[in-house]
ZAMI-225523 format. One line per 2 residues: number of its first residue (from 1); their letters; for each residue x, y, z of N, C-alpha, C. Coordinates in steps of 0.1 Angstrom, whole numbers, plus 2048, in hexadecimal, padded with zeros to 3 digits. Layout:
NUM> a> X,Y,Z,X,Y,Z,X,Y,Z | ... .
***
This chain:
1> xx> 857,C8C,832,84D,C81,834,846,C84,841 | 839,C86,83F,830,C87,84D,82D,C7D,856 .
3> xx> 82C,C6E,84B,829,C67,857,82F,C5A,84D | 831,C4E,856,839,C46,850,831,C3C,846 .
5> xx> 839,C3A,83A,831,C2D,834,82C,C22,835 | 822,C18,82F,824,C0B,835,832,C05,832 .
7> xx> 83D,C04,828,845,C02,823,84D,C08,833 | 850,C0F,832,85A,C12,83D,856,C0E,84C .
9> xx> 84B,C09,84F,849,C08,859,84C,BF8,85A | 847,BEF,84D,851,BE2,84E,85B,BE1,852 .
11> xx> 863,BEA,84A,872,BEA,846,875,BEA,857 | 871,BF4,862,873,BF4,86D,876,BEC,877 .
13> xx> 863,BE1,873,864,BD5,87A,86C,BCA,877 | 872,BCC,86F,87D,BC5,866,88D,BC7,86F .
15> xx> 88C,BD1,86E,89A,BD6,875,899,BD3,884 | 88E,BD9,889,88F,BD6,899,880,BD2,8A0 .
17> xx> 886,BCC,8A9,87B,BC3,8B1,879,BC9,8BC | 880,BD6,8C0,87E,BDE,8CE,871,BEA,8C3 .
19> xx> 865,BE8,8CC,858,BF2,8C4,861,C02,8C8 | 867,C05,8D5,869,C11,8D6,878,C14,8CE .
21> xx> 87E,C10,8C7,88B,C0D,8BF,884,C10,8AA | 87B,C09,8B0,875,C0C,8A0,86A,C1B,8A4 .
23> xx> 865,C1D,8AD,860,C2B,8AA,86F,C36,8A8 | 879,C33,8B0,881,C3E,8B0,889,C3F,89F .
25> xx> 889,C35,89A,88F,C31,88B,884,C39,885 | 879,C33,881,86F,C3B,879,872,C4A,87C .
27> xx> 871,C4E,888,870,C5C,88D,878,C65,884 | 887,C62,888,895,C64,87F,88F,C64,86D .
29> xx> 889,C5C,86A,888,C60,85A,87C,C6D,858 | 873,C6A,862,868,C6F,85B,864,C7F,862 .
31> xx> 873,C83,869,876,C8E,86D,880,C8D,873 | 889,C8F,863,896,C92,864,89E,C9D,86C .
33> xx> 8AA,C9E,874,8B0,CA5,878,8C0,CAE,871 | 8C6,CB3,879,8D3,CB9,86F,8DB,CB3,872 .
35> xx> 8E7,CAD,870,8EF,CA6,872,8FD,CB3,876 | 903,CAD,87F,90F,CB6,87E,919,CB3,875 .
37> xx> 91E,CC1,871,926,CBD,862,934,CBA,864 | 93A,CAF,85B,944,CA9,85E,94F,CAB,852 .
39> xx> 95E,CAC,855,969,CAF,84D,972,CA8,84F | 977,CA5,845,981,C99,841,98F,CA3,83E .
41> xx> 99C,CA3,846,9A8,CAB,847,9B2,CA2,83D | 9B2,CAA,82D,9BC,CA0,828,9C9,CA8,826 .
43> xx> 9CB,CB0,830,9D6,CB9,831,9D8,CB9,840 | 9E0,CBE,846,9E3,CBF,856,9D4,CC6,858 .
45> xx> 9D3,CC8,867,9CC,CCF,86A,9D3,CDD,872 | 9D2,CED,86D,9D6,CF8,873,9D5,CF7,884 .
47> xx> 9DF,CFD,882,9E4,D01,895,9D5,D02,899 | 9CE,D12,894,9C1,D14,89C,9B7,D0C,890 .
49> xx> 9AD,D05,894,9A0,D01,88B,99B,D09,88A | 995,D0D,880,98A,D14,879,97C,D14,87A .
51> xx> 978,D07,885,96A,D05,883,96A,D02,892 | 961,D07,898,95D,CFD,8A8,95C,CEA,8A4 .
53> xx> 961,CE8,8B0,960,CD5,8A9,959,CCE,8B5 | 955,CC5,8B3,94D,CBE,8C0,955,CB5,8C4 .
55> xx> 952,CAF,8CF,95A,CA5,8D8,959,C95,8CB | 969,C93,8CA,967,C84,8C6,95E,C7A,8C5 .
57> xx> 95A,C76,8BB,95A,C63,8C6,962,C5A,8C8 | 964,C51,8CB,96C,C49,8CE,974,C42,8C1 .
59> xx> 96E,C40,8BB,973,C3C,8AE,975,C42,8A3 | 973,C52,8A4,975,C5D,89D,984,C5B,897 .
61> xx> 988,C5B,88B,999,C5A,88A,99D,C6C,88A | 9A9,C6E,88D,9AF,C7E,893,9AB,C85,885 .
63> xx> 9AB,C80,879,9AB,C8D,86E,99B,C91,869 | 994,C89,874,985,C8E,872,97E,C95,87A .
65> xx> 978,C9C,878,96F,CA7,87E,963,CA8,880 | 95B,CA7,88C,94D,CAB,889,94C,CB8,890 .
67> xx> 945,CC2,886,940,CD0,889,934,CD3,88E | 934,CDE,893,926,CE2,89B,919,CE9,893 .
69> xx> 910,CE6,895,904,CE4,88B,900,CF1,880 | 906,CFC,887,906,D08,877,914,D0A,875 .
71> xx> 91C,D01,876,925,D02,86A,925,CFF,85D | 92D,D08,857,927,D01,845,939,D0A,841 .
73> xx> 93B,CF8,842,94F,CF9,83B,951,CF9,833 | 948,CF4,829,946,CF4,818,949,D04,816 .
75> xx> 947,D0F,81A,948,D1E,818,954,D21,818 | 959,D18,825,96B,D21,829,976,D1F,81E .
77> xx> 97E,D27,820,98B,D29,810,990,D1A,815 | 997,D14,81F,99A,D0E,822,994,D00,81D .
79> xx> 985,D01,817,986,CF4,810,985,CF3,801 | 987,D01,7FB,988,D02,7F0,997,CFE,7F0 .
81> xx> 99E,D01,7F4,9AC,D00,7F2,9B3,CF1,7F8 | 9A8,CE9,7FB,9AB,CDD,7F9,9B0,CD4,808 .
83> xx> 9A9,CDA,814,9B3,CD8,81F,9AB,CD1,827 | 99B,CCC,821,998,CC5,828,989,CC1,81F .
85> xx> 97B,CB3,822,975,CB0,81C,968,CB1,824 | 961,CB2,81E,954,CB4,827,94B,CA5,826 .
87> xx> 945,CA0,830,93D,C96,82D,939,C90,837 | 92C,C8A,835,924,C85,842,92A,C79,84B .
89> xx> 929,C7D,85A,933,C75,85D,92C,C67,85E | 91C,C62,85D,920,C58,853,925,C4C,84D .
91> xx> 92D,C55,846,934,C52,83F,944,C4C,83F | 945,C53,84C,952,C54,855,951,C4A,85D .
93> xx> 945,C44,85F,942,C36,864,946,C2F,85D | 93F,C30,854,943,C27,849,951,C1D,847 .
95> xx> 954,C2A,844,965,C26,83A,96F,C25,849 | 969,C25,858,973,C23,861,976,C13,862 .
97> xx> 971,C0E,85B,975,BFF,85C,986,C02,857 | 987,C08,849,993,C07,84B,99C,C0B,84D .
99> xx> 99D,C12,85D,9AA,C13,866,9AB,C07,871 | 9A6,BFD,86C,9AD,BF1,86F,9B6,BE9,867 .
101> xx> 9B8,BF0,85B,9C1,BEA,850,9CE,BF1,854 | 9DA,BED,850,9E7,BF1,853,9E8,BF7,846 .
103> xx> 9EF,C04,847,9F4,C0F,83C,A04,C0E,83D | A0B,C0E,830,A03,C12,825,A00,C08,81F .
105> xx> 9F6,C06,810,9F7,BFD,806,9FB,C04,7FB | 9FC,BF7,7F2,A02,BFA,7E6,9F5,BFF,7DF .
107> xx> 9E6,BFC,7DB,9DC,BFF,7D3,9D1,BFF,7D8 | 9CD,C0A,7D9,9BC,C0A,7E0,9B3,C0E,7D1 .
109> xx> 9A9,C05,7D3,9A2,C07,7C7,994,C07,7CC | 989,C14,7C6,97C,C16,7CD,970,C16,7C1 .
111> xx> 96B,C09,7BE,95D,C08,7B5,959,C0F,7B3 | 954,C14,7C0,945,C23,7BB,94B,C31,7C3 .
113> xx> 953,C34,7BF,959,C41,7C6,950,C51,7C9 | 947,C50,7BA,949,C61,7BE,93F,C63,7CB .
115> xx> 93C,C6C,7D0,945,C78,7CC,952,C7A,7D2 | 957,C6F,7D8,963,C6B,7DB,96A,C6C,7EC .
117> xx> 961,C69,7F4,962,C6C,801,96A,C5F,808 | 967,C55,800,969,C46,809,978,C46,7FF .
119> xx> 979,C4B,7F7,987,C4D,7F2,993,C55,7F9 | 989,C64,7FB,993,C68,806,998,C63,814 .
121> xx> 990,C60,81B,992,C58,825,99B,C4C,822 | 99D,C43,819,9A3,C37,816,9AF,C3E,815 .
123> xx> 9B3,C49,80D,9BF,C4E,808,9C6,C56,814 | 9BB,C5B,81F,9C3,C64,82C,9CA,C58,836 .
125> xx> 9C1,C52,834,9C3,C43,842,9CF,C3A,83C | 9CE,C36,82E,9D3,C2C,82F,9E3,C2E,822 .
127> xx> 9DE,C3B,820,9ED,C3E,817,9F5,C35,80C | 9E9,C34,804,9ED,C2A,7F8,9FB,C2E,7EE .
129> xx> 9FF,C24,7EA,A07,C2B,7D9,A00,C32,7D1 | 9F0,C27,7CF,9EA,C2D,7C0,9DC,C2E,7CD .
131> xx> 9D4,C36,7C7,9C3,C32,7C3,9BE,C35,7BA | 9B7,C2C,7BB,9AC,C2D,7AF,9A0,C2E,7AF .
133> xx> 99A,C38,7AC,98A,C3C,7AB,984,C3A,7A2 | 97A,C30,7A2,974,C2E,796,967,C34,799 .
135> xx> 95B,C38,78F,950,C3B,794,94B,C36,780 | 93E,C2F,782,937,C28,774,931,C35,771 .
137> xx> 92A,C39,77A,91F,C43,774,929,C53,76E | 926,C50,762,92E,C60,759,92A,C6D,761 .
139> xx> 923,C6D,764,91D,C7D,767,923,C7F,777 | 927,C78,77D,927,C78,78F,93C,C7A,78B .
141> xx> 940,C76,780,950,C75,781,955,C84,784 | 94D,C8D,779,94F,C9E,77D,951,C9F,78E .
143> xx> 949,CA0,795,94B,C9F,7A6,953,C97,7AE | 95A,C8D,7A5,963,C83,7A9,973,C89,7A7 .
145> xx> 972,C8D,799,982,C92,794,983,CA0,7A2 | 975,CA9,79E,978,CB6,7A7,97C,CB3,7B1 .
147> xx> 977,CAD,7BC,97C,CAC,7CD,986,CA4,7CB | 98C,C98,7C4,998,C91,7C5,9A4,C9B,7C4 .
149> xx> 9A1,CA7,7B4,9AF,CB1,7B3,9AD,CBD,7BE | 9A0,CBE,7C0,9A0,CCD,7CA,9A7,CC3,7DA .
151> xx> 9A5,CB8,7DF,9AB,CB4,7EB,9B8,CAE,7E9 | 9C3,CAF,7D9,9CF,CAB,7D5,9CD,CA0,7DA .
153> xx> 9C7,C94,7D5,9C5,C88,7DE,9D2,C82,7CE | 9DF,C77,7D3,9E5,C76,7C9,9F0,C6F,7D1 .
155> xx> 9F2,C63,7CD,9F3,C63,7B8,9E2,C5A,7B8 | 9E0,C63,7B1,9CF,C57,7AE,9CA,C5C,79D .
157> xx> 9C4,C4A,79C,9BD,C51,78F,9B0,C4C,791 | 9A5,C52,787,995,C51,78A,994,C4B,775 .
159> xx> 98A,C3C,77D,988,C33,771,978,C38,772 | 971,C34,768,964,C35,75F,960,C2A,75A .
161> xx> 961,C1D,763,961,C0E,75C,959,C09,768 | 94E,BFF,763,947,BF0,76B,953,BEA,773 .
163> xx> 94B,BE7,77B,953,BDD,787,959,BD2,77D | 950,BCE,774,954,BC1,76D,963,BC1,765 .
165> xx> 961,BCE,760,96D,BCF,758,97A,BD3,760 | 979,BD9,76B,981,BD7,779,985,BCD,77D .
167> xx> 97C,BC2,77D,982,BB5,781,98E,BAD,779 | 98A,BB5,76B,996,BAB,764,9A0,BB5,765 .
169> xx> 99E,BC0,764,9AE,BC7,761,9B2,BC6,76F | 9B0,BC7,77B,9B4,BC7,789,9B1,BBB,78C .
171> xx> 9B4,BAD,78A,9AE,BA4,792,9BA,BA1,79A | 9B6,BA1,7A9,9C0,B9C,7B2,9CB,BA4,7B1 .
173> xx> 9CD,BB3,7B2,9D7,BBB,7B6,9D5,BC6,7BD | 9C5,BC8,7C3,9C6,BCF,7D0,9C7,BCF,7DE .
175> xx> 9CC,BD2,7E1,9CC,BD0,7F5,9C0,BD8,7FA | 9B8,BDC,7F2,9A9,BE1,7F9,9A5,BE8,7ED .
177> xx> 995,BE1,7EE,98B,BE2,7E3,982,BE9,7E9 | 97D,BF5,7E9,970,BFB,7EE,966,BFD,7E9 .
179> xx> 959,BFB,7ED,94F,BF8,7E7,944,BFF,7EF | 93F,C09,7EC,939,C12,7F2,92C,C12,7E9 .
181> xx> 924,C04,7EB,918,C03,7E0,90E,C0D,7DD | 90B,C0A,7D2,8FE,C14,7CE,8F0,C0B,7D6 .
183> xx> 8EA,C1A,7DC,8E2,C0F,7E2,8D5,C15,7E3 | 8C8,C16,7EB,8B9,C1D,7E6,8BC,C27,7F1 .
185> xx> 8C8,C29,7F6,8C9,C34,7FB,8BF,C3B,809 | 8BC,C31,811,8B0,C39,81B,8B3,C3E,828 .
187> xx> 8C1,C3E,827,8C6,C48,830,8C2,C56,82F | 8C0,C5A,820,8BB,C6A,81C,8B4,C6C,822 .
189> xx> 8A8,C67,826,89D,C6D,82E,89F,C74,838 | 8A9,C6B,841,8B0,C6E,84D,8BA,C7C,84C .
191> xx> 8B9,C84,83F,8C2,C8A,840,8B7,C95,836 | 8AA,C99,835,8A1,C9F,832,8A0,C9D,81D .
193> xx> 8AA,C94,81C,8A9,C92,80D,89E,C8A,80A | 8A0,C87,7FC,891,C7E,7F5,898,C6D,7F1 .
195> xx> 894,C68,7ED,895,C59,7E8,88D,C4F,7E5 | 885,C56,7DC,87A,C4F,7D9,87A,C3E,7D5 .
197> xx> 871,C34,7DC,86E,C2E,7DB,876,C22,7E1 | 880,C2A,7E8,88C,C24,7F1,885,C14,7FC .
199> xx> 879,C18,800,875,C09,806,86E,BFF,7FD | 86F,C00,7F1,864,BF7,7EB,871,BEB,7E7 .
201> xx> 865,BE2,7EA,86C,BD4,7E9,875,BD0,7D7 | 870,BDA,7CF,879,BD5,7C7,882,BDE,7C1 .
203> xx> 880,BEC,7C6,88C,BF6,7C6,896,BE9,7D0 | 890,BEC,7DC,89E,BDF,7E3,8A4,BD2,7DD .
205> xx> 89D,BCA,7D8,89E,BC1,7D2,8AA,BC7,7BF | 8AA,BCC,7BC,8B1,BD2,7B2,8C1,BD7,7B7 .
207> xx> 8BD,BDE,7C2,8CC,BE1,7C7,8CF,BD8,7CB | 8CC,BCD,7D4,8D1,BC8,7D9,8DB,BBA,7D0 .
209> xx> 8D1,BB9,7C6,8D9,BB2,7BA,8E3,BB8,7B4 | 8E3,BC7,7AD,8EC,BCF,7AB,8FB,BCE,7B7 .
211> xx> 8F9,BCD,7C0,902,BCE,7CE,90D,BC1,7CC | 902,BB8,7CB,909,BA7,7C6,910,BA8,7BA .
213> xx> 90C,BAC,7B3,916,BAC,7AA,922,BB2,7AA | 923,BC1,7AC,92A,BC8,7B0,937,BC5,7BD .
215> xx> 931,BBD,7C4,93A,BBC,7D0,940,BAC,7C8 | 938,BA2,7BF,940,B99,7BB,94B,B9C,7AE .
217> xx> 947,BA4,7AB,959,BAE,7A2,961,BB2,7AA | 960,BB8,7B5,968,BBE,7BF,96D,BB1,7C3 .
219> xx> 96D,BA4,7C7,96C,B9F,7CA,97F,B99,7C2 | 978,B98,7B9,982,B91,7AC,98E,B9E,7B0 .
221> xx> 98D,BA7,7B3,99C,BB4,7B1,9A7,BB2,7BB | 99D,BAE,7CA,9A5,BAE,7D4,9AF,BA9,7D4 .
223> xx> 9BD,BAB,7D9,9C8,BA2,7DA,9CC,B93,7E3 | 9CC,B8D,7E7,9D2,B7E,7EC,9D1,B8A,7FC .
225> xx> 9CE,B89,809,9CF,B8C,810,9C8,B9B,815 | 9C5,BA1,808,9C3,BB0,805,9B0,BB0,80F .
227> xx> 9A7,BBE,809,99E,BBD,813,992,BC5,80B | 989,BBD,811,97D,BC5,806,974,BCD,810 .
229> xx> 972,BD8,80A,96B,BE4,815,95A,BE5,814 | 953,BE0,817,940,BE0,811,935,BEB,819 .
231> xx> 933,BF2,812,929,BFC,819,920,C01,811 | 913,C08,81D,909,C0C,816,907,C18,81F .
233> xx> 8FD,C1D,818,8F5,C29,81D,8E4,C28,821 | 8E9,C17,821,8D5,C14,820,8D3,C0F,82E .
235> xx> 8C6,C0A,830,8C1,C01,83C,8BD,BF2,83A | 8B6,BF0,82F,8B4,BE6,828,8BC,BDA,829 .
237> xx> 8B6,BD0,833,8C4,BC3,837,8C4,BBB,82C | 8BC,BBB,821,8BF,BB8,810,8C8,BBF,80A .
239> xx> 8CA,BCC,80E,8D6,BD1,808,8E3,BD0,80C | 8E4,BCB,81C,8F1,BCD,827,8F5,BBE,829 .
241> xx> 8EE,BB4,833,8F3,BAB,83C,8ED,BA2,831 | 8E2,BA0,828,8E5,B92,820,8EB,B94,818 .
243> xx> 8EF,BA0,80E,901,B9F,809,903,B9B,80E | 90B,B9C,815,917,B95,81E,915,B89,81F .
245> xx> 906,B87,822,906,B76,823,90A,B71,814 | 902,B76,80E,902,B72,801,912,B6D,7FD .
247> xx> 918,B79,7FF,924,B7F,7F7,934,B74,801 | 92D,B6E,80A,93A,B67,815,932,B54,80E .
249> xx> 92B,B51,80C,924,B45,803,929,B46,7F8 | 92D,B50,7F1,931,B53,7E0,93F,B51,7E1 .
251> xx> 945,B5A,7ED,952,B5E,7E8,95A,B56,7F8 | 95C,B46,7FE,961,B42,809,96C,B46,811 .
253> xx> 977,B4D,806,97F,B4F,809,985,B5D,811 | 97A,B66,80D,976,B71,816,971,B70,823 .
255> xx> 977,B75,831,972,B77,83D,973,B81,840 | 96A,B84,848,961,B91,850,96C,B96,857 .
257> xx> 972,BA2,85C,97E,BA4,866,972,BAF,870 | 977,BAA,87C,974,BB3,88B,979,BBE,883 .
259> xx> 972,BC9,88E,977,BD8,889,971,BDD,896 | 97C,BDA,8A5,97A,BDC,8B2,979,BEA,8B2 .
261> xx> 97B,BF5,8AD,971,C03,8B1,963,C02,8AF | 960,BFF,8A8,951,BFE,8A2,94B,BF5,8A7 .
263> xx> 94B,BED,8B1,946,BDE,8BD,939,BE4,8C0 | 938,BEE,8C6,92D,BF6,8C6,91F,BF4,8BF .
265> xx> 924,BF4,8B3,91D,BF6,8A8,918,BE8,8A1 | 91D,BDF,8A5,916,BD3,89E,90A,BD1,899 .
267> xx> 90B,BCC,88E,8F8,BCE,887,8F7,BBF,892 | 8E7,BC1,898,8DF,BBA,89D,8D8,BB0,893 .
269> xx> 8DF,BB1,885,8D3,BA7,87A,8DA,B9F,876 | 8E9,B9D,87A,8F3,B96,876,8FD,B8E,881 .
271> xx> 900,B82,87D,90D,B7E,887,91C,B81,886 | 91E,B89,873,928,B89,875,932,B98,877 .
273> xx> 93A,B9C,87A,93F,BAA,87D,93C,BB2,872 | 931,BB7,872,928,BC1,867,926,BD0,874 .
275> xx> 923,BD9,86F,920,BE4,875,91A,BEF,86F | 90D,BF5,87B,900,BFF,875,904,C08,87C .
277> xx> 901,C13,879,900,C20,87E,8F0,C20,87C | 8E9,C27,886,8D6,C2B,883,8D4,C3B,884 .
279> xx> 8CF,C3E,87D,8CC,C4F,87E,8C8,C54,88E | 8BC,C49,894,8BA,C51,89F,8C3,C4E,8A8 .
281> xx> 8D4,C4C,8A6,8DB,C4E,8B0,8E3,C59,8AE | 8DD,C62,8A0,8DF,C6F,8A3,8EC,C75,89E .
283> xx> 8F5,C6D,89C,903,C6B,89A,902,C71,883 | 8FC,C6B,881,8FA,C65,871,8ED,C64,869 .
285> xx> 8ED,C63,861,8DF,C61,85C,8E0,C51,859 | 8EB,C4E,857,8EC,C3B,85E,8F5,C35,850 .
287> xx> 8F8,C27,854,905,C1E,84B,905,C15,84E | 909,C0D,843,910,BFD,844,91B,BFD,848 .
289> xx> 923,BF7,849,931,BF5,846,935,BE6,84A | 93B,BDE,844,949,BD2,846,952,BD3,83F .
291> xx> 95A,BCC,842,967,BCA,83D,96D,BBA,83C | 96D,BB7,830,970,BA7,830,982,BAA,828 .
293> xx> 986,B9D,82C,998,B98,827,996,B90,81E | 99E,B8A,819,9A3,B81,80D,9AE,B7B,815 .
295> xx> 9A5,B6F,819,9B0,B64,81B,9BA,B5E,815 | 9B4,B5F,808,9C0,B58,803,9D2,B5A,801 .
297> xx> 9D7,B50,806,9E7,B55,800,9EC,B53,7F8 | 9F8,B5F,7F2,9F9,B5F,7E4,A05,B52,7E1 .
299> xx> A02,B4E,7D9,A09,B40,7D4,A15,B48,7C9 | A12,B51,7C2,A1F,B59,7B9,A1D,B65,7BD .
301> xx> A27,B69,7B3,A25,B7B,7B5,A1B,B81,7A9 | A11,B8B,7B2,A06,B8D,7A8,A0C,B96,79B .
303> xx> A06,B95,791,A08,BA3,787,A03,BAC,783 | A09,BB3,789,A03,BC2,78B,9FD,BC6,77B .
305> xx> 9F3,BCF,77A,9EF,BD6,772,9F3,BE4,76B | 9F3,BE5,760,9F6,BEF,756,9EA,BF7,754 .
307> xx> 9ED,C06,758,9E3,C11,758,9E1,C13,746 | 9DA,C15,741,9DA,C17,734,9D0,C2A,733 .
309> xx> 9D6,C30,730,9D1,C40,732,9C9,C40,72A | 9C3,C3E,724,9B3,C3D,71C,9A9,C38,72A .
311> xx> 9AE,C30,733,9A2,C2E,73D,9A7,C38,746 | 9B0,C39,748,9AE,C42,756,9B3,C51,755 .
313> xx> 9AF,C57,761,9AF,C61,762,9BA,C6A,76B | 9C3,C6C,76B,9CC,C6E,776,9CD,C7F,77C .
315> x> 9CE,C7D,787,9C9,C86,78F,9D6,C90,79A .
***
């Protein structure tokens, strides 16, 4: 992109009221940079590392890595053979909301999994019994099974089913529901990819209804006290912070939880513990992330669900 759209240049003034904050945002899309490349350790990490690594951040958790800008880990035997995941860190923002949850749980269950990053992470941090990967779209599960068995991520199985139909066979037996929405995706830019038509008011307007829905099935899974994980990969405060509004009006009994590493990071479009990453802080090509609870307490003992191997997939 040479020079910025009208569409994105709204979208800007939308996001930020500092003029030099919104040239540095446009900048970041419409001359993208490299990101340094980031690896997810779901095995120890060797005595010597294999790659030069850069200085932490602060909220960095120990089994993640960011690498120095011509490395390319994807090549080394060491990730063929399963010893570690590659992925933008992002992303690693993302899903750090939850290492404020206490490990282990009994069931982590992830809506939109593949290609299955926010899964690994869920499964290194938080050391479930089961997970569950579901991913709707048929064609993306191929890339989902692969990196689940090539990282032995286990005991897990990968489902092929709507949120909806998740909601009845899982209702109210997860301790964390992750939801890593499908979204117009305009982070890409920031990261030299394409996404067509990613600012137009009704590409947004479509996700953002798809999002509602999706996070109100998730919704129905979570267990009596359990925690629902919400993220994007967009900018779009129709896609991020009025969910949430929407989605805390729909669903009362859900609350926002702090997630004091990330304090930092508070979205400036919201009052409640929501959190952005922005491309031109150079870190990411950028993310949503919260984390809401389930207040409610359980009045019996829930009942657990029966895997039936026609749906799933075990890994």
């Amino acid at each position: 992109m040479e020079k910025p759209s009208n569409l994105l240049l709204k979208l800007s003034q939308r996001l930020f009221d500092n003029s030099g904050e919104r040239e540095r945002f446009v900048e970041a899309l419409i001359h993208p940079q490299t990101f340094h490349p980031c690896i997810l350790w779901c095995k120890e990490k060797p005595d010597i590392l294999p790659f030069p690594v850069q200085s932490p951040t602060s909220w960095q958790p120990t089994f993640v890595d960011r690498l120095s800008l011509d490395t390319k880990p994807g090549q080394h035997p060491l990730h063929e053979a399963g010893y570690f995941y590659c992925l933008d860190f992002s992303s690693v923002f993302a899903a750090s909301t939850l290492l404020t949850i206490s490990s282990p749980l009994p069931l982590i269950l992830d809506i939109c999994a593949a290609p299955g990053g926010k899964s690994i992470f869920a499964w290194r941090s938080l050391h479930p019994d089961l997970l569950i990967a579901n991913e709707v779209i048929g064609k993306r599960l191929g890339m989902l099974i692969s990196n689940l068995k090539r990282c032995q991520i286990h005991p897990s199985f990968v489902a092929n089913r709507d949120s909806s139909i998740l909601a009845k066979t899982f209702a109210k037996t997860s301790q964390l529901v992750i939801v890593d929405a499908p979204c117009t995706g305009q982070s890409l830019l920031a990261k030299g990819g394409k996404a067509p038509g990613c600012f137009h008011p009704s590409a947004i307007n479509q996700c953002s209804n798809r999002q509602k829905r999706i996070i109100a099935n998730s919704a129905q899974i979570v267990a009596p006290q359990g925690y629902l994980a919400y993220m994007t990969c967009t900018y779009s405060p129709a896609e991020n912070e009025a969910v949430c509004e929407w989605f805390l009006q729909k669903f009362p009994q859900f609350q926002p939880v702090e997630v004091p590493h990330l304090s930092a990071y508070q979205s400036h479009l919201a009052k409640i513990p929501c959190y952005r990453m922005w491309p031109q802080e150079k870190l990411g090509a950028g993310a949503f992330t919260v984390l809401f609870q389930n207040t409610e307490e359980a009045t019996e003992k829930i009942a657990y669900f029966r895997l039936e191997i026609a749906d799933f997939i075990a890994i």
